[in-house]
C-alpha positions as CSV (number, residue, x, y, z in Angstrom):
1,X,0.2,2.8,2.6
2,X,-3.4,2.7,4.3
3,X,-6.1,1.9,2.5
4,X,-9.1,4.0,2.3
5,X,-11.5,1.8,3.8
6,X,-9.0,-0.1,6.3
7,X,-10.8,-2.5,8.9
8,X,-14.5,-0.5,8.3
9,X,-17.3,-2.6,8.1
10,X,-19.3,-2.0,4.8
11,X,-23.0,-3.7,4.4
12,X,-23.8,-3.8,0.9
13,X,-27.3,-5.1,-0.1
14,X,-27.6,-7.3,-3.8
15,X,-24.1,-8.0,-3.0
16,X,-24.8,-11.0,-6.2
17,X,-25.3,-10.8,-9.2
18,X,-28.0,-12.5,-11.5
19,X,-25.2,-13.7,-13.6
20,X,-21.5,-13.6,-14.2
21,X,-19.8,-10.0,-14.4
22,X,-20.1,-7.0,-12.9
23,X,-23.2,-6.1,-11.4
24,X,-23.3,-3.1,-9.5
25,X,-23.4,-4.7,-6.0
26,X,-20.5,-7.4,-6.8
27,X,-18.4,-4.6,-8.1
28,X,-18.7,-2.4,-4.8
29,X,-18.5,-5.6,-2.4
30,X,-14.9,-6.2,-4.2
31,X,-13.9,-2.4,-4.5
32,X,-14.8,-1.9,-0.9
33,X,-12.6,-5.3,0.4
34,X,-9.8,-4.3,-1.9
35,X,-9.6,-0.7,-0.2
36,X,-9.5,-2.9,3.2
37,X,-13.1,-3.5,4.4
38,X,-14.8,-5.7,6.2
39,X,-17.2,-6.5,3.3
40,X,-20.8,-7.9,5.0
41,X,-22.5,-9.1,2.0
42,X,-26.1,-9.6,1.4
43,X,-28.7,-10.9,-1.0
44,X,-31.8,-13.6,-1.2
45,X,-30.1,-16.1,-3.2
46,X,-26.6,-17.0,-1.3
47,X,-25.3,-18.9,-4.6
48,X,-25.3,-15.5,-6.5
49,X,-22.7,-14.3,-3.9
50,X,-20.5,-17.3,-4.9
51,X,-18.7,-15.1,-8.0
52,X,-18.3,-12.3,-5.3
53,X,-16.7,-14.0,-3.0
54,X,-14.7,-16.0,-4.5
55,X,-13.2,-12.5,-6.7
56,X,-12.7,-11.4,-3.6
57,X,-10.8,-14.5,-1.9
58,X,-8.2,-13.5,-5.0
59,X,-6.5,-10.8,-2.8
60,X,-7.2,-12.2,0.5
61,X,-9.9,-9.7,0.8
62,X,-12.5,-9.8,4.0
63,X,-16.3,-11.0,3.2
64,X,-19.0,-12.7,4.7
65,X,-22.1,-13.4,2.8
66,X,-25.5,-13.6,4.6
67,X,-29.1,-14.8,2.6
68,X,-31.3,-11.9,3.6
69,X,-34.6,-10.8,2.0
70,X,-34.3,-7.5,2.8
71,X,-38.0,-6.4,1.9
72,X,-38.8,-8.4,5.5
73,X,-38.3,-6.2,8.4
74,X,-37.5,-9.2,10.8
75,X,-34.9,-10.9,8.4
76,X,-33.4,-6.8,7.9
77,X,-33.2,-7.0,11.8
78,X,-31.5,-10.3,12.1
79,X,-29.5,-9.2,9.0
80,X,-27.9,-6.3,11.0
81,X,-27.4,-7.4,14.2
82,X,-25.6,-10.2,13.5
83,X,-23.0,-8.2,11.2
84,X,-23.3,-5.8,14.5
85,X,-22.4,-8.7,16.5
86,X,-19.6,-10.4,14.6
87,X,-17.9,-7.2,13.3
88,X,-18.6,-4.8,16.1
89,X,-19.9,-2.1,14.1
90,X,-21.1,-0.4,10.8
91,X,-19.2,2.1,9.3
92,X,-21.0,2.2,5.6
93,X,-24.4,0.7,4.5
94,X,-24.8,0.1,0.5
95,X,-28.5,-0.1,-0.7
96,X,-28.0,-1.9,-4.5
97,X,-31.1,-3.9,-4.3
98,X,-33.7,-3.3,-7.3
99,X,-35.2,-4.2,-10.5
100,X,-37.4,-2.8,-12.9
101,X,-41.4,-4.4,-13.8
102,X,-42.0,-3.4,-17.3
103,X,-45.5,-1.3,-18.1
104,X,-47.9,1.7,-17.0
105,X,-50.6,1.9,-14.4
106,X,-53.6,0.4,-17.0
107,X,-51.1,-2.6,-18.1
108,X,-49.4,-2.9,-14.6
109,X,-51.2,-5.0,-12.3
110,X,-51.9,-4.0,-8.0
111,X,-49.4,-7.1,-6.9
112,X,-46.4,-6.3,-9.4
113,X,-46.8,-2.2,-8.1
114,X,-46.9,-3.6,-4.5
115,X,-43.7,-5.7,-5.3
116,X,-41.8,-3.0,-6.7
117,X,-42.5,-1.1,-4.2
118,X,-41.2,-3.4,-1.6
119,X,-38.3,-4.0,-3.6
120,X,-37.0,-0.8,-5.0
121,X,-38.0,1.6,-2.2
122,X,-39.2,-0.4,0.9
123,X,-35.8,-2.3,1.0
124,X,-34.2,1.0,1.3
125,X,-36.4,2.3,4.3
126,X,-36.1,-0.9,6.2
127,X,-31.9,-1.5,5.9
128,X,-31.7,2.3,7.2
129,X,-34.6,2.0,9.8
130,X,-32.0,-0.8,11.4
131,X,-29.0,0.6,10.4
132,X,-29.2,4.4,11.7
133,X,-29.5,3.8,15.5
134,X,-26.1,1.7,15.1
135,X,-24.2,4.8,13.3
136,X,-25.9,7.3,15.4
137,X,-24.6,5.4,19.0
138,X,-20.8,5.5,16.9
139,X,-21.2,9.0,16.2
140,X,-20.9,8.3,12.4
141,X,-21.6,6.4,9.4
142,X,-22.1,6.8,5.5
143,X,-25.0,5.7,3.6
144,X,-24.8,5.2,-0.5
145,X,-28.7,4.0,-2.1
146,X,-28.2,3.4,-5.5
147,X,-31.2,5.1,-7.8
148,X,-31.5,5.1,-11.8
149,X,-32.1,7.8,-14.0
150,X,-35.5,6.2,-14.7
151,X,-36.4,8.1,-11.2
152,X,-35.4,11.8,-13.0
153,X,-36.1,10.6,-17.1
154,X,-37.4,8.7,-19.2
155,X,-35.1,6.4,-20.8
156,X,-36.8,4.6,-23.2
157,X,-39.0,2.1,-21.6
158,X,-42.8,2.5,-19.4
159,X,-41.5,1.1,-15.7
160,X,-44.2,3.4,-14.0
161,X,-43.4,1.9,-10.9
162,X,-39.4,1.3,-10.8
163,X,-39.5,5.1,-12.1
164,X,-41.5,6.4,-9.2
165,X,-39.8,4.1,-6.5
166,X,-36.6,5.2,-7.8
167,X,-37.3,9.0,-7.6
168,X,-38.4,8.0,-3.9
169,X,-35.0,6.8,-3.2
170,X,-33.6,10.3,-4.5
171,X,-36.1,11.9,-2.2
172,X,-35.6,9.4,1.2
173,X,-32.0,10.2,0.7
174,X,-32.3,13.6,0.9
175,X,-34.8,13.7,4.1
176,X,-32.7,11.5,6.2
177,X,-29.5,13.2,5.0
178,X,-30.8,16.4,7.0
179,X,-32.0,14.5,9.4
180,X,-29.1,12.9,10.7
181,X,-26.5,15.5,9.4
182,X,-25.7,16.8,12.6
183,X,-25.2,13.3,14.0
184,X,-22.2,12.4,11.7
185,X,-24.5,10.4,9.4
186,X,-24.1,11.8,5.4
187,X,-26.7,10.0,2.9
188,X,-26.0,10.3,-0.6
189,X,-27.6,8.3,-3.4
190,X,-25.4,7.2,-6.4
191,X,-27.9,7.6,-10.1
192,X,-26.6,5.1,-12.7
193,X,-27.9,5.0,-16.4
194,X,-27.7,2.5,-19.1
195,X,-25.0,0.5,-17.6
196,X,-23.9,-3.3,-19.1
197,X,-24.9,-5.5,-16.0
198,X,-25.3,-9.3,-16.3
199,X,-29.2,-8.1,-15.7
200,X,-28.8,-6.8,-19.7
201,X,-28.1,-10.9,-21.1
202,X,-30.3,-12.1,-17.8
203,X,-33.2,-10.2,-17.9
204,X,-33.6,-7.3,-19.6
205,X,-33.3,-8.4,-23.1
206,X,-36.1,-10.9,-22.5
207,X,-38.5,-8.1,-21.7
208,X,-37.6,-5.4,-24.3
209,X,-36.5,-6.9,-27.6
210,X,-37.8,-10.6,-27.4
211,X,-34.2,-12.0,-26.2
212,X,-32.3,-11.0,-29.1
213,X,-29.1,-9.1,-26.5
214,X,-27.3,-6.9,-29.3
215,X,-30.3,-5.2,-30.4
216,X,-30.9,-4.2,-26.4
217,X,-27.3,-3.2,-26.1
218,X,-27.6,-1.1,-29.8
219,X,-30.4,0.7,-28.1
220,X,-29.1,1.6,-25.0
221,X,-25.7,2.5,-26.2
222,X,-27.9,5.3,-28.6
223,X,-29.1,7.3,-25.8
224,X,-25.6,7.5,-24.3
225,X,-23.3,11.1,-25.6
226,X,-20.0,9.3,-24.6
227,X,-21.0,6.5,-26.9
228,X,-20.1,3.2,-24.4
229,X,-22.5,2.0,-21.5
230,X,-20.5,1.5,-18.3
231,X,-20.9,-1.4,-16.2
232,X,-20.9,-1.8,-12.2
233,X,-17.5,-0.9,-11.6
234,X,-18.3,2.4,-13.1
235,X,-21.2,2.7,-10.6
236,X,-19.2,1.1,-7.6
237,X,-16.1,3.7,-7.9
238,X,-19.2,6.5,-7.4
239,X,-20.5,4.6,-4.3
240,X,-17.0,4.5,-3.2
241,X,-16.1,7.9,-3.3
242,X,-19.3,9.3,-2.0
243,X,-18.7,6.7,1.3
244,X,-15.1,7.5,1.9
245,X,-14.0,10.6,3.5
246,X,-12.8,12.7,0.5
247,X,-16.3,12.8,0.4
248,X,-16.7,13.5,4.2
249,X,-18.3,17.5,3.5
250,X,-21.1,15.9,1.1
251,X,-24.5,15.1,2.1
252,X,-28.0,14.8,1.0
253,X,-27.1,14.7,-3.3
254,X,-27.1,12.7,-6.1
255,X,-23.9,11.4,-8.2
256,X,-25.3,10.7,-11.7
257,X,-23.1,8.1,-13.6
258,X,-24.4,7.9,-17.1
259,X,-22.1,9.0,-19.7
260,X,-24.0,12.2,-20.3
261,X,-27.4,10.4,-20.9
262,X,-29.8,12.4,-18.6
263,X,-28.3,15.9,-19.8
264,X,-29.1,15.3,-23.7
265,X,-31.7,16.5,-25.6
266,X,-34.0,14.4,-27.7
């Protein structure tokens, strides 16, 4: 039986993971090669592809893993062309990269805004800018940006700028799905909510509740109707439909995956 993704060439961006689990990019590099692809992998730090690559050597899956910061437009250039060169195309593109900067515009300062702007939303324009004129010369393509309902809620934290960069994704998705609709290009982003990442333990638990893990994950799991927090294989299976071509009439919308968080009041 053919698999869904057989022999396409997927770039997905963050393909790491700033620990052990299932971040959202790990998870979609290993769904994606387990439904056939040629997985291109990216991310700054080529040790945190190590897990991801090495889950995805258990089935004999396909994956190359490239350092690329993909906030720099020449590095995004080399980036592409050389999956362009050794795969001989680009069937799906997978922005995952991002990360939230705790606070407000008076407790923010200019160069954290400026930095998650370039890493939340600029990484996003720069990845397509290179991207597009590839699909567009095949006559097709699929491209999958990964928002977070911070960009259409609050959801519990100020992350002025990760809200607004994220709600920019939402909005460049929906431009450049129009755009290039007619050239057999469909853009959709994929919304996740409070999912259980490695960021949670990493990260997140530093910022919010002074380190202390379970009282972040209490939280979280609060604000959530279903009453569990997903984790990147939850997300990944979103991306993964909205790229394949069950999805093929679906362009320019959003895919919330949140357990019901975004829909409930108070």
């Amino acid at each position: 039986m053919s698999k869904r993704f057989q022999d396409k060439v997927v770039i997905v961006s963050g393909a790491g993971s700033v620990g052990s689990g299932w971040g959202n990019g790990r998870a979609a590099a290993v769904l994606f090669a387990q439904e056939g692809a040629q997985v291109y992998g990216v991310d700054r730090n080529l040790a945190a592809m190590e897990e991801t690559a090495a889950r995805i050597a258990e089935f004999g899956g396909s994956f190359t893993a490239t350092e690329a910061d993909v906030t720099d437009n020449a590095a995004v250039h080399t980036m592409v062309a050389d999956c362009h060169n050794r795969l001989g195309r680009i069937d799906v593109l997978v922005n995952n990269v991002g990360g939230s900067a705790a606070g407000g515009p008076v407790e923010m300062s200019e160069e954290v805004w400026d930095a998650q702007v370039d890493f939340n939303l600029k990484s996003v324009f720069l990845t397509c800018k290179h991207v597009l004129p590839i699909m567009e010369a095949q006559g097709r393509g699929a491209i999958v940006n990964l928002a977070s309902t911070s960009g259409i809620r609050w959801t519990g934290s100020a992350q002025v700028a990760y809200a607004a960069c994220k709600a920019g994704v939402i909005q460049f998705g929906r431009v450049v799905a129009v755009q290039y609709a007619a050239k057999g290009i469909r853009v959709n982003t994929v919304v996740p909510g409070q999912m259980h990442t490695p960021m949670v333990e990493v990260r997140l638990a530093g910022q919010r509740t002074g380190g202390d893990v379970e009282a972040l994950i209490k939280q979280r799991v609060a604000r959530i109707p279903m009453g569990f927090a997903g984790d990147g294989r939850d997300t990944a299976n979103a991306v993964l439909f909205l790229a394949s071509d069950e999805a093929r009439f679906i362009t320019g919308t959003e895919l919330v995956v949140d357990g019901g968080m975004s829909v409930r009041c108070g």
